[in-house]
FISEFI-967396 format. One record per atom (N, C-alpha, C): residue number from 1; residue in three letters; atom name; x, y, z. Coordinates in nm, 2 decimals, padded with zeros to 4 digits. Layout:
  pos  code  site      xx      yy      zz
  NUM   ALA    CA       X       Y       Z
...
! end
This chain:
  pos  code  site      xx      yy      zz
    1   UNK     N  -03.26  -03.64   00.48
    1   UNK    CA  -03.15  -03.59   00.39
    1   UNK     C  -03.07  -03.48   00.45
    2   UNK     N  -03.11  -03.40   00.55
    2   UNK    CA  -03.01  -03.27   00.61
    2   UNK     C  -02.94  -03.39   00.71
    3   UNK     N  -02.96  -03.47   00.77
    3   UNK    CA  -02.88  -03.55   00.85
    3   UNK     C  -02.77  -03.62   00.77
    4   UNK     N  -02.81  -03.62   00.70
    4   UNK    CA  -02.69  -03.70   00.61
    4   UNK     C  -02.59  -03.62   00.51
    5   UNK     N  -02.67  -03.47   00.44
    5   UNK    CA  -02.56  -03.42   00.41
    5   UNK     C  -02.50  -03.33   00.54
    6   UNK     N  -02.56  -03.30   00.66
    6   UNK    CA  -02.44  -03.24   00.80
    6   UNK     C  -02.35  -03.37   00.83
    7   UNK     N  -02.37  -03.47   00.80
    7   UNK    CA  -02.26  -03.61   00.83
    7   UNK     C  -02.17  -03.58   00.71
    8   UNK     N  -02.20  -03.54   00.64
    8   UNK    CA  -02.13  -03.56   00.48
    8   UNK     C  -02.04  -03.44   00.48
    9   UNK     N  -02.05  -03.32   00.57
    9   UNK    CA  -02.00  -03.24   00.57
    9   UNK     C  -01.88  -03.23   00.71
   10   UNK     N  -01.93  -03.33   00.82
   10   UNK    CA  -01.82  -03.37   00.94
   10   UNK     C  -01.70  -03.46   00.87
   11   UNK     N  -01.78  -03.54   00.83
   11   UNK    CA  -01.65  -03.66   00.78
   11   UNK     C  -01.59  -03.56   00.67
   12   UNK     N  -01.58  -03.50   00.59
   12   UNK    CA  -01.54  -03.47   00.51
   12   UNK     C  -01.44  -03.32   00.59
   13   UNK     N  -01.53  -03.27   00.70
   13   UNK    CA  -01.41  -03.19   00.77
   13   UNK     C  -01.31  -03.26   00.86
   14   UNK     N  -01.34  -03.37   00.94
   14   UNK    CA  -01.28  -03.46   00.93
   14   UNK     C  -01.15  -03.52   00.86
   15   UNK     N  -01.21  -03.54   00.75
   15   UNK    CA  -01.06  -03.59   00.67
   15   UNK     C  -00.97  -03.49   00.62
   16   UNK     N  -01.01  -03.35   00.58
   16   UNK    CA  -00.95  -03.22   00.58
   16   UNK     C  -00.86  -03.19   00.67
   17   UNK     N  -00.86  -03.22   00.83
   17   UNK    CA  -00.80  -03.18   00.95
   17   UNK     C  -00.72  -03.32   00.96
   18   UNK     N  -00.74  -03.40   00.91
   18   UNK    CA  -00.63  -03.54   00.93
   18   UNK     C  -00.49  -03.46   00.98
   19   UNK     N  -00.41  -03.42   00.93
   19   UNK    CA  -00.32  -03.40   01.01
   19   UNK     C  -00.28  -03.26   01.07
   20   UNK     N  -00.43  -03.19   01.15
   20   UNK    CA  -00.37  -03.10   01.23
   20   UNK     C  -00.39  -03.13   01.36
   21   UNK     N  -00.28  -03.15   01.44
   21   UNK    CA  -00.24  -03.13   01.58
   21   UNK     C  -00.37  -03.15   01.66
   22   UNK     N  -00.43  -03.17   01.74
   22   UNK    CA  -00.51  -03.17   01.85
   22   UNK     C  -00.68  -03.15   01.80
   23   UNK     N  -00.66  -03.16   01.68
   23   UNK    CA  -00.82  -03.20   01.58
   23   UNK     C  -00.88  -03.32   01.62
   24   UNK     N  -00.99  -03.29   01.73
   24   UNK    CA  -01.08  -03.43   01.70
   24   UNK     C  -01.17  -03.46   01.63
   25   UNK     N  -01.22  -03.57   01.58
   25   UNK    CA  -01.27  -03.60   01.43
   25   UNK     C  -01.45  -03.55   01.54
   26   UNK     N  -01.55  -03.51   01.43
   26   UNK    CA  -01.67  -03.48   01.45
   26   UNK     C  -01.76  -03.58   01.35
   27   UNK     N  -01.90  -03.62   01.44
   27   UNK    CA  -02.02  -03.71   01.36
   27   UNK     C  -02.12  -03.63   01.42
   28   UNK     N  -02.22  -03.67   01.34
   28   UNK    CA  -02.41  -03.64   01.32
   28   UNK     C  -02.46  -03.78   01.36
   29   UNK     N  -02.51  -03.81   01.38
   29   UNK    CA  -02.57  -03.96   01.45
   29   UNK     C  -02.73  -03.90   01.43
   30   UNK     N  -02.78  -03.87   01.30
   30   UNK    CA  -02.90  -03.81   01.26
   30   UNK     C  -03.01  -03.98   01.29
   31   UNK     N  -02.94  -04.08   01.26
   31   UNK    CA  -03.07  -04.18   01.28
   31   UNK     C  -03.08  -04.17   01.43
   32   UNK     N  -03.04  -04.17   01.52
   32   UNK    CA  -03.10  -04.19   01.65
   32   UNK     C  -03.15  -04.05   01.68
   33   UNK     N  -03.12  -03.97   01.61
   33   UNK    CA  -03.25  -03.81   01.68
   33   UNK     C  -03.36  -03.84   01.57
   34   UNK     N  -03.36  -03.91   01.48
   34   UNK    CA  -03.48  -03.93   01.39
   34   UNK     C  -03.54  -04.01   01.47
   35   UNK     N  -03.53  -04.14   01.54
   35   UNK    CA  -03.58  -04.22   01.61
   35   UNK     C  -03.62  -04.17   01.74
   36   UNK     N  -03.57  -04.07   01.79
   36   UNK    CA  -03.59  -04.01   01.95
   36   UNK     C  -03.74  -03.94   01.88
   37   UNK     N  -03.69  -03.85   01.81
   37   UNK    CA  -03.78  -03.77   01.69
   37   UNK     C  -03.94  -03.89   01.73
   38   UNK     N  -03.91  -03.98   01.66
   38   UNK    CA  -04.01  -04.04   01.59
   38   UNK     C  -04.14  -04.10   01.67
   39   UNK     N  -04.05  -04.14   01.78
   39   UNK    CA  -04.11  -04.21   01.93
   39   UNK     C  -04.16  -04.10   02.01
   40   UNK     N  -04.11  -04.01   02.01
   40   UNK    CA  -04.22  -03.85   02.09
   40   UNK     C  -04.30  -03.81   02.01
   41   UNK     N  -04.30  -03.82   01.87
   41   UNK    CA  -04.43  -03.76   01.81
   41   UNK     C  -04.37  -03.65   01.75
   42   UNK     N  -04.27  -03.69   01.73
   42   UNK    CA  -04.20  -03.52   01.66
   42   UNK     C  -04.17  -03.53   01.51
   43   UNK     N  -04.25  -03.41   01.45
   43   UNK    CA  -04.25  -03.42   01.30
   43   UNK     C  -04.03  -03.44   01.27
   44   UNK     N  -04.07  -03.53   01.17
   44   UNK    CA  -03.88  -03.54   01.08
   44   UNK     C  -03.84  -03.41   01.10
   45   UNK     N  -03.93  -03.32   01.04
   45   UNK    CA  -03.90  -03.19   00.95
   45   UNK     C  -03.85  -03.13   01.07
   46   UNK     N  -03.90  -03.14   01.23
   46   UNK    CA  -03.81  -03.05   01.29
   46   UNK     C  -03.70  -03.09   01.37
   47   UNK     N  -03.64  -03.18   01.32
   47   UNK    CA  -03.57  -03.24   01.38
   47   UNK     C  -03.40  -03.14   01.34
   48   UNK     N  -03.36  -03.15   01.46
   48   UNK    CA  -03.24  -03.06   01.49
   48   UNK     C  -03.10  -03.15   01.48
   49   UNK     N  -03.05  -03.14   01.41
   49   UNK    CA  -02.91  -03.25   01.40
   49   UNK     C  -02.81  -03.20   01.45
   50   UNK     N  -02.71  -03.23   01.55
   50   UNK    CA  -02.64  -03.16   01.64
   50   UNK     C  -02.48  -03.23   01.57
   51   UNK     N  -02.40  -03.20   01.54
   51   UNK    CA  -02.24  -03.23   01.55
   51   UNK     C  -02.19  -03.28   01.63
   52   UNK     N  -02.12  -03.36   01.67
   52   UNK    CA  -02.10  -03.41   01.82
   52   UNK     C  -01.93  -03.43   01.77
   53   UNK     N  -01.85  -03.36   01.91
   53   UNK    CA  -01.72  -03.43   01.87
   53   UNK     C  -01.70  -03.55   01.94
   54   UNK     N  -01.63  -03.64   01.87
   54   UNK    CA  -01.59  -03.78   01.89
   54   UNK     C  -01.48  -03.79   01.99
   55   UNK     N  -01.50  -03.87   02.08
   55   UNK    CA  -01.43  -03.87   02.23
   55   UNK     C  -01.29  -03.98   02.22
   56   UNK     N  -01.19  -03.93   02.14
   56   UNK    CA  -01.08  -04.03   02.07
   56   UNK     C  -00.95  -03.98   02.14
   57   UNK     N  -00.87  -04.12   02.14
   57   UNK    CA  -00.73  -04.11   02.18
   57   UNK     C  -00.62  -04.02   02.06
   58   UNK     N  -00.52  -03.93   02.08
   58   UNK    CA  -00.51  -03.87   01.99
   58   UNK     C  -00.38  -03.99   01.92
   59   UNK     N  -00.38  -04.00   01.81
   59   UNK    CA  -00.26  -04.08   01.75
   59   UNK     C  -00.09  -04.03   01.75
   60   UNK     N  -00.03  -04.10   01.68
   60   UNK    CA   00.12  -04.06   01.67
   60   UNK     C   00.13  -03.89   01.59
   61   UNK     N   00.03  -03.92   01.51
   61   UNK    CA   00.06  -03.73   01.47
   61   UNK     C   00.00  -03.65   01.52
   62   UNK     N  -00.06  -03.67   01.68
   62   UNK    CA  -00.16  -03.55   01.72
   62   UNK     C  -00.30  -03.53   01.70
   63   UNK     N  -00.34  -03.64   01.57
   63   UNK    CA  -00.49  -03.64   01.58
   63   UNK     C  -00.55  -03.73   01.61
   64   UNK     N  -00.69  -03.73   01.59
   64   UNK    CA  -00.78  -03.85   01.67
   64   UNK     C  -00.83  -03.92   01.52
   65   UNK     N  -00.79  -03.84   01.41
   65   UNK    CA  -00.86  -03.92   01.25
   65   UNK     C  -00.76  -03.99   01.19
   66   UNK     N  -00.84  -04.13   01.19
   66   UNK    CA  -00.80  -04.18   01.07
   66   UNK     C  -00.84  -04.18   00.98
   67   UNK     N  -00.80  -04.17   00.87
   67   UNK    CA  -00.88  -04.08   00.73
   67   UNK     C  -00.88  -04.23   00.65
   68   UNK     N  -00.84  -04.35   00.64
   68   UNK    CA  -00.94  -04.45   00.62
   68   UNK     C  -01.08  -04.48   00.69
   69   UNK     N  -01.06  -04.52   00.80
   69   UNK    CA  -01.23  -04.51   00.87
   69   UNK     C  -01.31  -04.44   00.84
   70   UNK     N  -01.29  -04.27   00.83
   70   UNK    CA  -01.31  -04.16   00.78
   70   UNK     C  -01.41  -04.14   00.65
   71   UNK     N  -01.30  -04.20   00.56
   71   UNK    CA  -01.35  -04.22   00.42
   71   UNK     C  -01.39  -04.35   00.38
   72   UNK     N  -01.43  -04.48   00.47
   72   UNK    CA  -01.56  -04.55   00.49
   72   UNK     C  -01.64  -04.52   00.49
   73   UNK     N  -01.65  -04.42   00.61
   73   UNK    CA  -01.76  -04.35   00.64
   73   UNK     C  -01.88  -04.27   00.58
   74   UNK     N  -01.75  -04.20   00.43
   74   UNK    CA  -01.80  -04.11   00.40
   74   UNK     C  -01.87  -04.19   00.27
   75   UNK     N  -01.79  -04.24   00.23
   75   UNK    CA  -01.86  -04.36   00.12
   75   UNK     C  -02.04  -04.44   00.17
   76   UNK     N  -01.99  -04.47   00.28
   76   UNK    CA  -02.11  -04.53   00.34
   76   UNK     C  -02.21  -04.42   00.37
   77   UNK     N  -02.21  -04.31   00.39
   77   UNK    CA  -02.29  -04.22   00.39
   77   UNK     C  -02.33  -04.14   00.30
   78   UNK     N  -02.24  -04.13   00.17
   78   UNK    CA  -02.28  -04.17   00.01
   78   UNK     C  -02.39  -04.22   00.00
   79   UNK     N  -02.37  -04.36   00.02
   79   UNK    CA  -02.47  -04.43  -00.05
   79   UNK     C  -02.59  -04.41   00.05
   80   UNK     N  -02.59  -04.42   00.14
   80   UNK    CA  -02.74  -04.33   00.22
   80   UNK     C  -02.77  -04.22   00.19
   81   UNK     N  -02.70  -04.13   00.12
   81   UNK    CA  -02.79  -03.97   00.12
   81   UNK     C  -02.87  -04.05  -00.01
   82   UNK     N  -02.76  -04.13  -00.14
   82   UNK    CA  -02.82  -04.14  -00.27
   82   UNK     C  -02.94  -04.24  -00.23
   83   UNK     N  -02.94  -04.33  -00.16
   83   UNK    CA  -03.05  -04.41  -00.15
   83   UNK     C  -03.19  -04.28  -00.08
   84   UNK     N  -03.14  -04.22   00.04
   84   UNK    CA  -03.26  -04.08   00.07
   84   UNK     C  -03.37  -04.03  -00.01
   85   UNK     N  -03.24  -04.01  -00.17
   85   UNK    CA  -03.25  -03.89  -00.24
   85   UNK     C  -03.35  -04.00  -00.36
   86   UNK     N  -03.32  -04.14  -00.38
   86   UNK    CA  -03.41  -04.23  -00.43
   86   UNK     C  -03.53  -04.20  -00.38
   87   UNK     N  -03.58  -04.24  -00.25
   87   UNK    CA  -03.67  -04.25  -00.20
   87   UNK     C  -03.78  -04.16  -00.26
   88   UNK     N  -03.69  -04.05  -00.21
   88   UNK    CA  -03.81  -03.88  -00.21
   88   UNK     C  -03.80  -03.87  -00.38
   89   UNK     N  -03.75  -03.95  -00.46
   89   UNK    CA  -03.81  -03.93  -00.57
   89   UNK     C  -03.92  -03.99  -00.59
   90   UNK     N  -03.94  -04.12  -00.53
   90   UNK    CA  -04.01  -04.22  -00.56
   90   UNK     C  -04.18  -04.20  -00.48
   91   UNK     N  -04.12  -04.11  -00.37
   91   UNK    CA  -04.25  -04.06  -00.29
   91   UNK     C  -04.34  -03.94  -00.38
   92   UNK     N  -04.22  -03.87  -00.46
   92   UNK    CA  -04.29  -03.75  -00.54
   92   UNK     C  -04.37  -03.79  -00.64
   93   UNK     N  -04.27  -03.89  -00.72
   93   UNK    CA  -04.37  -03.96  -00.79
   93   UNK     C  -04.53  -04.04  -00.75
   94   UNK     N  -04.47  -04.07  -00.68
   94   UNK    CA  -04.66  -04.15  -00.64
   94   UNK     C  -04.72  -04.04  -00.59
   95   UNK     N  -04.70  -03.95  -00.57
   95   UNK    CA  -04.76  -03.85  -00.52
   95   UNK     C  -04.85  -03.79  -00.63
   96   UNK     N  -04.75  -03.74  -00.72
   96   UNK    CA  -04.76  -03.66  -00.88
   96   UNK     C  -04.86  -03.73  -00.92
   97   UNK     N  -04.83  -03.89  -00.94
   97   UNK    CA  -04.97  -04.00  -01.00
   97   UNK     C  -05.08  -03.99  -00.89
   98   UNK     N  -05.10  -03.97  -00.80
   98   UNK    CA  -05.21  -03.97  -00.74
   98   UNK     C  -05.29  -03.82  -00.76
   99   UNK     N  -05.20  -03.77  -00.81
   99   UNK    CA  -05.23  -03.63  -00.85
   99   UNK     C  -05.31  -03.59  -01.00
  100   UNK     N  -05.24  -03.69  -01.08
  100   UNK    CA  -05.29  -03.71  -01.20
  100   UNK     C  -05.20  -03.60  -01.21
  101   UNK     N  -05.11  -03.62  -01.20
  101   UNK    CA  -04.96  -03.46  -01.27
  101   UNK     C  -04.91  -03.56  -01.35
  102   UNK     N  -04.83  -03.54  -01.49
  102   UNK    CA  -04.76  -03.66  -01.53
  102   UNK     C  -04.60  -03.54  -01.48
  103   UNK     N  -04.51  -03.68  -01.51
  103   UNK    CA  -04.34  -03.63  -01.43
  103   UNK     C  -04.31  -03.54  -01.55
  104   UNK     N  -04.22  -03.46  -01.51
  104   UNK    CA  -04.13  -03.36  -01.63
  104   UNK     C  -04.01  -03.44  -01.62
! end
C-alpha cells in the first residue's frame, strides 16, 4: 500500500507540472522492488520505494507529461491501492476470527 500511495502521489505531481517547461513526469514501479523484495527474502515491510524520473522526449510545450496517460495511470492505480486496501481488510478479518475478536 506505501508503493501505491508514493505512485499516487508521482502521477498526481505529474499531472500538476503538465505544463511547466522542462518537468519530466516521475513513477514508483513498487511491484518490481516488491518482487526483487520477495526473491532475496526480504520482508515487504522493508521495502524502500524509490521515485524514478521518467526518461521522455520533451513535447511541443516543454514537457515530457501527458496528462491523459497520466490520469490513466492514476485511475489505474486507484483501483490497486482500493483493491490493497480490500485485501488488508480481509486479512484482518480472518485474522480477528481466528482470534475469536468479533469486527467493530
Amino acid at each position: 500500500m506505501r508503493g501505491a500511495w508514493q505512485r499516487q502521489t508521482a502521477l498526481t505531481n505529474n499531472i500538476a507540472n503538465a505544463d511547466t517547461p522542462g518537468y519530466r513526469p516521475q513513477e514508483v514501479s513498487f511491484e518490481s522492488a516488491l518482487q526483487g523484495a520477495v526473491s532475496a527474502g526480504i520482508s515487504p515491510s522493508e521495502v524502500q520505494f524509490q521515485t524514478q524520473t521518467e526518461p521522455i522526449e520533451a513535447g511541443p510545450n516543454g514537457t515530457g507529461v501527458s496528462v491523459d496517460q497520466e490520469s490513466a495511470k492514476l485511475a489505474e492505480n486507484g483501483l490497486d491501492y482500493q483493491a490493497l486496501t480490500q485485501v488488508a481488510g480481509a486479512r484482518n478479518d480472518i485474522i480477528r476470527s481466528a482470534m475469536g475478536v468479533s469486527g467493530a
